[in-house]
C-alpha positions in Angstrom: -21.5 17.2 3.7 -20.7 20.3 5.4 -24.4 21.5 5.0 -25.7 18.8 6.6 -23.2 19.0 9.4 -23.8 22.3 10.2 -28.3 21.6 10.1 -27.8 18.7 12.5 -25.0 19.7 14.9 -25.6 23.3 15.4 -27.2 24.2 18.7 -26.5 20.9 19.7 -24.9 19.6 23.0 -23.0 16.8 21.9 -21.1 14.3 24.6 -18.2 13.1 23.3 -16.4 10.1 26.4 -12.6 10.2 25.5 -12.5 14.0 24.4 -8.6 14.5 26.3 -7.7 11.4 23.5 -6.1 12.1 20.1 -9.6 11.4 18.0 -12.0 12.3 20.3 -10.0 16.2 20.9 -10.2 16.5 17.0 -13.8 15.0 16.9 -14.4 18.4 19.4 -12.6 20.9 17.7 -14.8 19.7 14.3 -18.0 20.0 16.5 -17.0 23.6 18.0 -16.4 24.4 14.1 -20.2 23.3 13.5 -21.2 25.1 16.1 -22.2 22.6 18.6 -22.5 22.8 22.6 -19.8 20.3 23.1 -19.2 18.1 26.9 -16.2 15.8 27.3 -16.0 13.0 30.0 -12.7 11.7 29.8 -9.5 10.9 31.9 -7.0 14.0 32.0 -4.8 14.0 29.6 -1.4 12.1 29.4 0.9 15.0 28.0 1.4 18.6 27.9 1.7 18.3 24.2 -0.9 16.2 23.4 -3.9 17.4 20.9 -6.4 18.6 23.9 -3.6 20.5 25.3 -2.4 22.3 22.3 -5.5 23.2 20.9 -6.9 25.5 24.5 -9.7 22.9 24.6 -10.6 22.9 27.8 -11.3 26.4 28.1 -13.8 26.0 24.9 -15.7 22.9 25.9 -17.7 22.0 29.2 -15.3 18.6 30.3 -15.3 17.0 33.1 -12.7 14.3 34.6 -14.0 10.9 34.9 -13.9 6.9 34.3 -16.6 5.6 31.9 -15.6 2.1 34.2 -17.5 4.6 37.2 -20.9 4.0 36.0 -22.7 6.4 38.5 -20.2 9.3 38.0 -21.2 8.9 34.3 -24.9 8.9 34.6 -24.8 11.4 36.8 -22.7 13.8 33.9 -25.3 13.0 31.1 -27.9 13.2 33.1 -26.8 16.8 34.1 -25.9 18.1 30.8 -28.6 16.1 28.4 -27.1 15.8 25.2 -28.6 14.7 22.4 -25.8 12.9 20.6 -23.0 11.3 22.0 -20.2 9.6 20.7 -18.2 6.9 23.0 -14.6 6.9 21.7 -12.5 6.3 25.3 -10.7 3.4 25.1 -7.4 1.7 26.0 -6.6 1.9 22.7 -2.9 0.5 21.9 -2.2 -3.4 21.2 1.0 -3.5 23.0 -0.3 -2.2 26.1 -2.9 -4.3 25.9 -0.7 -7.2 26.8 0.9 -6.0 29.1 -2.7 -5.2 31.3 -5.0 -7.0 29.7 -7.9 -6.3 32.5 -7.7 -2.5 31.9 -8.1 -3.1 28.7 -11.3 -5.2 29.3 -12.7 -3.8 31.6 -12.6 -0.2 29.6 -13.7 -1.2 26.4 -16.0 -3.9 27.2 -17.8 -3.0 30.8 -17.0 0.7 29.8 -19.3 0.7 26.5 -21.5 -1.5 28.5 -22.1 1.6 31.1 -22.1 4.6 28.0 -25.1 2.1 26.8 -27.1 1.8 30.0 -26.8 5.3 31.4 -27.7 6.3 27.7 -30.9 3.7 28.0 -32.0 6.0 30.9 -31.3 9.5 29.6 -34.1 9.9 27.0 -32.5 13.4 25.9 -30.5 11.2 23.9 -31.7 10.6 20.5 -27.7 9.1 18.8 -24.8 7.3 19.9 -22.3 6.4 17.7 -20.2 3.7 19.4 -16.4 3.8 18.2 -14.5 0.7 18.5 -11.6 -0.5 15.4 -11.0 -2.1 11.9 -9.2 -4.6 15.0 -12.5 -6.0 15.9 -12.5 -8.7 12.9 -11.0 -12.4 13.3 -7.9 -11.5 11.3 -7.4 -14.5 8.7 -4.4 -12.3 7.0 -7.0 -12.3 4.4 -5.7 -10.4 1.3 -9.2 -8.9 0.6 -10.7 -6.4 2.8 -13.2 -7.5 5.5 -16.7 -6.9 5.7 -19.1 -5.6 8.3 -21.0 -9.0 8.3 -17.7 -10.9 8.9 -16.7 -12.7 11.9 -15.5 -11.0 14.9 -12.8 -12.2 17.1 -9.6 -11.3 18.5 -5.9 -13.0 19.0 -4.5 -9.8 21.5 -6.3 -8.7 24.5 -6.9 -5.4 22.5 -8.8 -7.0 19.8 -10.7 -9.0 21.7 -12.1 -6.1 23.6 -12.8 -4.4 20.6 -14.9 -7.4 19.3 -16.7 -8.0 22.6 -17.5 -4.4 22.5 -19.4 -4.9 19.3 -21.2 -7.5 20.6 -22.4 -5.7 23.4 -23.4 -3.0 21.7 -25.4 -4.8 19.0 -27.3 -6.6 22.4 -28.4 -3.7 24.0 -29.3 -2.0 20.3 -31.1 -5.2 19.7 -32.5 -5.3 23.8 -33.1 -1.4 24.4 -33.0 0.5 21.5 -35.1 -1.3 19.1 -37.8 1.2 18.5 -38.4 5.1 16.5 -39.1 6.3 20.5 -35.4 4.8 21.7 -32.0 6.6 20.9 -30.5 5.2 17.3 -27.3 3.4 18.1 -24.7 2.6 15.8 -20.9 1.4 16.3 -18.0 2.9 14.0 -14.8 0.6 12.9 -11.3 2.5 11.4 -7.8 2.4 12.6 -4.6 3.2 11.9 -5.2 6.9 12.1 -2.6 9.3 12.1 -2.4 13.2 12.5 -0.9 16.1 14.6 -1.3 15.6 18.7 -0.8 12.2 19.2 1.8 11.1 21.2 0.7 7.7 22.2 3.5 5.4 23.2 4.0 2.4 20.4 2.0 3.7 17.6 4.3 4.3 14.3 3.3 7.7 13.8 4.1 9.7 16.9 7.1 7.0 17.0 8.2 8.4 13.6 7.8 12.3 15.0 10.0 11.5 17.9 13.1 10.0 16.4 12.8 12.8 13.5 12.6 15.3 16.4 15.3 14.1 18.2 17.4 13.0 15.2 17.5 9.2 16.2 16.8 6.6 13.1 13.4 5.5 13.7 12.9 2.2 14.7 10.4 -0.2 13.1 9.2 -3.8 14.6 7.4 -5.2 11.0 8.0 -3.5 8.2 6.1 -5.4 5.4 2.7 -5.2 7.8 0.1 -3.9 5.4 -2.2 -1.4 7.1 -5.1 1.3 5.9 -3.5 4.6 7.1 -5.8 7.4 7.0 -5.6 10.9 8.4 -7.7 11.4 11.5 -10.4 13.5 9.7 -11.2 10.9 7.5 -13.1 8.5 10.0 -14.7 11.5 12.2 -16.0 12.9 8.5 -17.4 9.6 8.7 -19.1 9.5 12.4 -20.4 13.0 11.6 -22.3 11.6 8.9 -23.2 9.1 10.5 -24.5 10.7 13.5 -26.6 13.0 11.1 -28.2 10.7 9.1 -28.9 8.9 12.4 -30.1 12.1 13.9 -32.4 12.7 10.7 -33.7 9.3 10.0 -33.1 7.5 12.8 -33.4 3.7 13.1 -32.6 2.9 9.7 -29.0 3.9 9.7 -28.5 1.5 12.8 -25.6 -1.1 13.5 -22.0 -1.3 12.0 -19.9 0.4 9.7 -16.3 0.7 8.2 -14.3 4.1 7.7 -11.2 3.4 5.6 -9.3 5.2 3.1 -9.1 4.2 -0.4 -7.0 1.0 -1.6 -4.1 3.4 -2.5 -3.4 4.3 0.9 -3.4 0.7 2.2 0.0 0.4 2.3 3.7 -1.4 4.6 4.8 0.5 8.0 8.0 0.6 5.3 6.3 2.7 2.8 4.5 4.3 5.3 7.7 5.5 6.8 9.8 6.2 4.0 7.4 8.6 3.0 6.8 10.6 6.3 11.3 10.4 6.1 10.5 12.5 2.6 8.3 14.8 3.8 10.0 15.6 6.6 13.4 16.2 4.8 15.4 14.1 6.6 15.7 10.8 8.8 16.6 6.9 8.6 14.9 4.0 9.7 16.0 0.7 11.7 14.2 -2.6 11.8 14.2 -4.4 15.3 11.8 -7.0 14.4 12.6 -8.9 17.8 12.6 -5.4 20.1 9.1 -7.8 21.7 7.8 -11.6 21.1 4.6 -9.4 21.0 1.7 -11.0 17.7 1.1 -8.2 15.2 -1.5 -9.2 12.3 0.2 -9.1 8.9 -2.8 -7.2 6.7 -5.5 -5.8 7.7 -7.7 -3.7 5.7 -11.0 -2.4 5.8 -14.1 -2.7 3.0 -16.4 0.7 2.7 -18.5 0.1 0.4 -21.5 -0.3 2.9 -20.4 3.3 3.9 -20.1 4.9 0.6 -23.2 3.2 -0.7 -25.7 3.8 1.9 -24.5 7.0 3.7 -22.9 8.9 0.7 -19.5 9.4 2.5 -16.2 8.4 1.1 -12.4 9.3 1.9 -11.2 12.4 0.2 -7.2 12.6 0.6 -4.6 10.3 -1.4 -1.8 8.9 0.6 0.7 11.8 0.3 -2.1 14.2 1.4 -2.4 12.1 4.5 1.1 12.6 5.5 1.4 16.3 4.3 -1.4 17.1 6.8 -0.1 15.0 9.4 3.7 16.4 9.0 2.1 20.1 9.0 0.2 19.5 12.1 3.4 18.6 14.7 5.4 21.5 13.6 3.8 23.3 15.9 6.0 24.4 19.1 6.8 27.6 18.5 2.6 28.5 18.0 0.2 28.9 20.5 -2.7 27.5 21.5 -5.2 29.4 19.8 -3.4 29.1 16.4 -3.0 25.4 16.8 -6.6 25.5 17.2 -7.0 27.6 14.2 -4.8 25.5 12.3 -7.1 21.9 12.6 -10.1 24.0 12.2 -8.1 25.4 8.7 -7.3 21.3 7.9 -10.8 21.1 8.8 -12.2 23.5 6.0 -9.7 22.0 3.6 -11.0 18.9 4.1 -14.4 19.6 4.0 -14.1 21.4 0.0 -12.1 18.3 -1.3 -15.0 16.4 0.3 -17.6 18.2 -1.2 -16.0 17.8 -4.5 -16.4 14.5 -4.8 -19.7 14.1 -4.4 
């Protein structure tokens, strides 16, 4: 995996939109690593302790503050830089804030992946796009196997929706514009529930967990028996970077959807989920409110991979207590600076990438 990394991404100017967000700042400390040029188009980010921040990134990558909902400002960016690959993960990406704006949530991750699509159609330097959206894009059936890239999309929540409309617009203009060797190879990327050091995000278990444990406060938990794939954040973006290479390499072929999930062990309840991030931080309790918001939360939701492990080789390297250890590891981090927080992913990094390589 690494070798193949480091032949396709070296040299490189890589675009990644949504580089100030918690997936997309790892996604550009993993390119750095590689030895990639790498450009960020993003809003600014939300907090001083946030993954972007802590890890010195914008003195090591060329970013620039901006909208993907501007399309002009946009084009203008890749036009300028001319990257080869680029990978769209900005996004209004939490469920519960969703609801309560559902047109910015629309109008970013639908009309906003619509725009990354057409500048890309007329920035030939572009050769890959890898088009995140989340395991949320499937109608949810609270089906107790895992879903499929050729099942049905849909959405109940705003957020969902957008995710699935999303898809679909990225599979017409892959379909309209991008159907040919000559065109960039365009493919769309599907994980969630990710977890790992620098996100903050408001409403999302993990960070939620981090906070009350920080402040000594039980943590409080809206539906414990939800079953969810929980994954540590290097997991899916091992999985876009192979991805992206294989696009890069053989182009067309490795086109349309596919799933990045852990393995079955760690598809586990927000209860077990937090029990165990209560053990491995040494100390903490846990509440549930489930009627803090009249708010729908799907029950199960998991992810199949086989498409993923078949066809592009890759497959999820860390059991479910590995997940966490990393995870726990990565927030202590106040009293380092930024240069050793950046040091530190890029160590997680290298760890990662030797269990990886073990497995195949």
């Amino acid at each position: 995996m690494r070798h193949i990394f480091e032949n396709v991404f070296r040299g490189q100017t890589v675009l990644i939109t949504g580089d100030t967000g918690f997936k997309g700042s790892w996604l550009a400390v993993w390119l750095l690593n590689l030895g990639a040029n790498v450009v960020g188009y993003s809003l600014p980010p939300k907090n001083a302790k946030d993954n972007y921040v802590i890890c010195g990134l914008s003195r090591r990558i060329a970013h620039v503050n901006g909208d993907v909902r501007v399309f002009d400002h946009f084009h203008s960016v890749l036009s300028k830089h001319k990257p080869s690959i680029v990978f769209h993960l900005a996004a209004q990406a939490l469920v519960l804030d969703s609801y309560e704006d559902p047109l910015s949530t629309y109008s970013t991750n639908v009309m906003g992946t619509a725009n990354v699509l057409e500048a890309i159609r007329h920035v030939p330097s572009v050769k890959v796009a890898v088009i995140v959206t989340s395991d949320k894009c499937y109608e949810n059936k609270g089906w107790v196997f895992p879903y499929r890239e050729i099942d049905p999309l849909g959405g109940d929540d705003p957020y969902s929706a957008s995710k699935a409309a999303s898809e679909i617009v990225t599979c017409s203009y892959s379909r309209s514009f991008f159907n040919d060797c000559e065109k960039a190879s365009i493919a769309s990327a599907r994980a969630g529930n990710v977890i790992g050091g620098g996100d903050w995000a408001n409403n999302r278990i993990f960070p939620d967990c981090i906070r009350a444990l920080e402040s000594e406060t039980p943590i409080v938990i809206r539906n414990p028996e939800a079953v969810r794939p929980w994954q540590h954040v290097l997991e899916p973006l091992s999985g876009y970077l192979r991805l992206a290479s294989l696009l890069y390499t053989q182009r067309i072929e490795f086109s349309g959807a596919w799933n990045f999930g852990p393995s079955r062990q760690n598809v586990v309840t927000v209860k077990q989920l937090v029990e165990e991030i209560i053990k491995q931080w040494g100390a903490g309790s846990y509440v549930v409110n489930s009627s803090e918001d009249g708010y729908k939360e799907a029950g199960r939701l998991s992810l199949d991979i086989s498409k993923a492990v078949n066809k592009l080789g890759w497959k999820p390297a860390l059991s479910f207590v590995q997940n966490i250890q990393f995870a726990i590891e990565e927030y202590k981090t106040d009293t380092l600076c930024d240069e050793e927080v950046f040091d530190q992913r890029v160590e997680h990094i290298e760890q990662y990438t030797k269990l990886s390589e073990s497995l195949c």
